[in-house]
C-alpha positions as CSV (number, residue, x, y, z in Angstrom):
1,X,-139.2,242.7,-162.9
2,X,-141.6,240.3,-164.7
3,X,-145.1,240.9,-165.1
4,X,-145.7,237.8,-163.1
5,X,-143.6,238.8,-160.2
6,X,-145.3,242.6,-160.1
7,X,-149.1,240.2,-160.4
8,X,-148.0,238.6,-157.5
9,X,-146.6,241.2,-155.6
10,X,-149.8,243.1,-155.7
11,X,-151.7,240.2,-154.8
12,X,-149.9,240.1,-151.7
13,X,-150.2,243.3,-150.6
14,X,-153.7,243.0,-151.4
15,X,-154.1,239.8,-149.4
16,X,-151.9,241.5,-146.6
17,X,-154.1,244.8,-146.8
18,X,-157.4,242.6,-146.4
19,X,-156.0,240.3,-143.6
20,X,-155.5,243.7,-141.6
21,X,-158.8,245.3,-142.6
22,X,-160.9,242.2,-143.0
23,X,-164.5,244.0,-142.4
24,X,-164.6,244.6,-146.3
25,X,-166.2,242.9,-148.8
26,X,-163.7,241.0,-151.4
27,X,-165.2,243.0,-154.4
28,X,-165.1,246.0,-152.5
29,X,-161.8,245.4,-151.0
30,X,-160.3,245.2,-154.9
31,X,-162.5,248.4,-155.7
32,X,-160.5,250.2,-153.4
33,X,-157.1,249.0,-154.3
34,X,-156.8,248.8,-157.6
35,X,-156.8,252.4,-158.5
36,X,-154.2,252.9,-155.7
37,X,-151.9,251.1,-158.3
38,X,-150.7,251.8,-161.6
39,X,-151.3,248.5,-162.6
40,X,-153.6,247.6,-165.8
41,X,-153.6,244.7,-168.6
42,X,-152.3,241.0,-168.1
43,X,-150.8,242.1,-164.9
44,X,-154.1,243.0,-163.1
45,X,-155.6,240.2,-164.6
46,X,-153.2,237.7,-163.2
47,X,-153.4,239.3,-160.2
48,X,-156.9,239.5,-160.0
49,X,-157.3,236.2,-160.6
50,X,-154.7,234.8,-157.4
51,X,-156.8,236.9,-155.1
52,X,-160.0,235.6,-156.4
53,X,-158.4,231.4,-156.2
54,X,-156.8,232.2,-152.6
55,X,-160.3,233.6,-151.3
56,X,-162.4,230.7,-153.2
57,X,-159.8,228.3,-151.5
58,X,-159.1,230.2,-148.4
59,X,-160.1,227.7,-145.7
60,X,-158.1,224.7,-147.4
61,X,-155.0,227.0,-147.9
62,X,-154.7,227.4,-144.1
63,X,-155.6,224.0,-143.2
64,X,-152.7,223.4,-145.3
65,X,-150.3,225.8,-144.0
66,X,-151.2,224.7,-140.4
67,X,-150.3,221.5,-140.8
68,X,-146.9,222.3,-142.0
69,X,-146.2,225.2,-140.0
70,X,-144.8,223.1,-137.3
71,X,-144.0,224.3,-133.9
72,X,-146.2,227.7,-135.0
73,X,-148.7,228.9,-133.8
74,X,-151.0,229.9,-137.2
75,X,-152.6,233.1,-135.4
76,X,-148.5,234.1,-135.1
77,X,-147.0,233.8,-138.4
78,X,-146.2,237.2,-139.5
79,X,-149.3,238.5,-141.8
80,X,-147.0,239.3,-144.7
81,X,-145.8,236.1,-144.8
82,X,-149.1,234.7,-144.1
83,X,-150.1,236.5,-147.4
84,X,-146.8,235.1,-149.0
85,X,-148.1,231.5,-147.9
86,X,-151.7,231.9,-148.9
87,X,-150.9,233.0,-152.6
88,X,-148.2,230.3,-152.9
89,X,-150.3,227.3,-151.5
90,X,-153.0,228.9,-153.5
91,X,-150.6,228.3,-156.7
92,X,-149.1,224.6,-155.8
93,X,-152.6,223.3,-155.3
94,X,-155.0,225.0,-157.8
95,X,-152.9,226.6,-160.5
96,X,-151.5,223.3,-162.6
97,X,-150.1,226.0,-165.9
98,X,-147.3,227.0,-163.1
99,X,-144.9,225.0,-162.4
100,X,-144.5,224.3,-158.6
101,X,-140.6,225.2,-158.8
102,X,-142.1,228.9,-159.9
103,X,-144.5,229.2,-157.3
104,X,-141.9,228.5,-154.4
105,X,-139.3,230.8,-156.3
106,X,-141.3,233.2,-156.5
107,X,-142.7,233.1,-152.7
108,X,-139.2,233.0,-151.0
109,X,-137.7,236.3,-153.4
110,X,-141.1,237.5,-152.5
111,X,-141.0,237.2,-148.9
112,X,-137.2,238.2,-148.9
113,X,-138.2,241.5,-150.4
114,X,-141.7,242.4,-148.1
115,X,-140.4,240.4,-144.9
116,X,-136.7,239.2,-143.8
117,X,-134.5,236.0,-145.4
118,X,-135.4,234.6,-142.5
119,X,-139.1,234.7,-143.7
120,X,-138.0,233.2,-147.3
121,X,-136.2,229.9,-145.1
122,X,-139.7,229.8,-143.3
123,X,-141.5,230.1,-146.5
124,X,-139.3,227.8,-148.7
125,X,-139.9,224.8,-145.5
126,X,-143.2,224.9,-145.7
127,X,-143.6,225.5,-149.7
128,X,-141.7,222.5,-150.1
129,X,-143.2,220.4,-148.0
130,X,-146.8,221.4,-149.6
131,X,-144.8,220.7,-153.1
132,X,-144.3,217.0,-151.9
133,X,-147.4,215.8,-151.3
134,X,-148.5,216.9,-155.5
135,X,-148.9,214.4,-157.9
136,X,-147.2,216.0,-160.7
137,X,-143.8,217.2,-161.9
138,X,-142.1,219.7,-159.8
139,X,-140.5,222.1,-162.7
140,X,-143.7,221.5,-165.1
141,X,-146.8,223.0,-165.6
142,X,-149.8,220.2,-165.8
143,X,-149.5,218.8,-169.3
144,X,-145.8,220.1,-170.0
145,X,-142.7,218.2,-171.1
């Protein structure tokens, strides 16, 4: 596994973990789950720094999600895939060194591993309908050839 993937694996189980126990503090919240892990370096670091963009973009995430999670009601989707979504979104709108292709990739093999394949179908249509409306290359990171 990549040390990307295992960043953004524990970034949604720390977004997952927080959605269910949301009465702590972001800096706390990491705190606590951090040393649970055996994760250290560029890893953490990468990590660290999805959870951090998906909180300071929170509220635009979901308004994105919601309007692309047609015929769902957003208080229903399943919270891991919620999480899945958030860190994603998080990715195609405010991370322009991944290339969108990446982000999506790596949210459906995500959500087929934590949730069902019929979560990474759900995730893919709604990844790729956020990936649409950006104004740069799909399988480029901002500034690549």
């Amino acid at each position: 596994m990549s040390l990307r993937r295992l960043g953004r694996e524990c970034a949604v189980q720390f977004l997952y973990q927080h959605h269910v126990d949301a009465g702590t503090s972001l800096n706390k919240a990491l705190e606590l789950f951090w040393p649970l892990r055996e994760i250290e370096g560029p890893t953490r670091e990468f990590a660290d720094a999805l959870i951090r963009g998906v909180f300071e973009h929170l509220a635009a995430i979901d308004e994105k999600i919601k309007a692309y999670a047609d015929n769902w009601d957003f208080e229903r989707i399943a919270t891991v895939d919620l999480a899945i979504l958030r860190l994603a979104v998080y990715e195609l709108l405010y991370r322009d060194d991944i290339p969108p292709v990446v982000s999506i990739n790596e949210g459906i093999e995500i959500a087929k591993r934590f949730s069902s394949e019929e979560s990474g179908r759900f995730v893919n249509g709604i990844l790729d309908r956020v990936r649409k409306d950006l104004l740069r290359p799909a399988r480029h990171a901002a500034g690549g050839s």
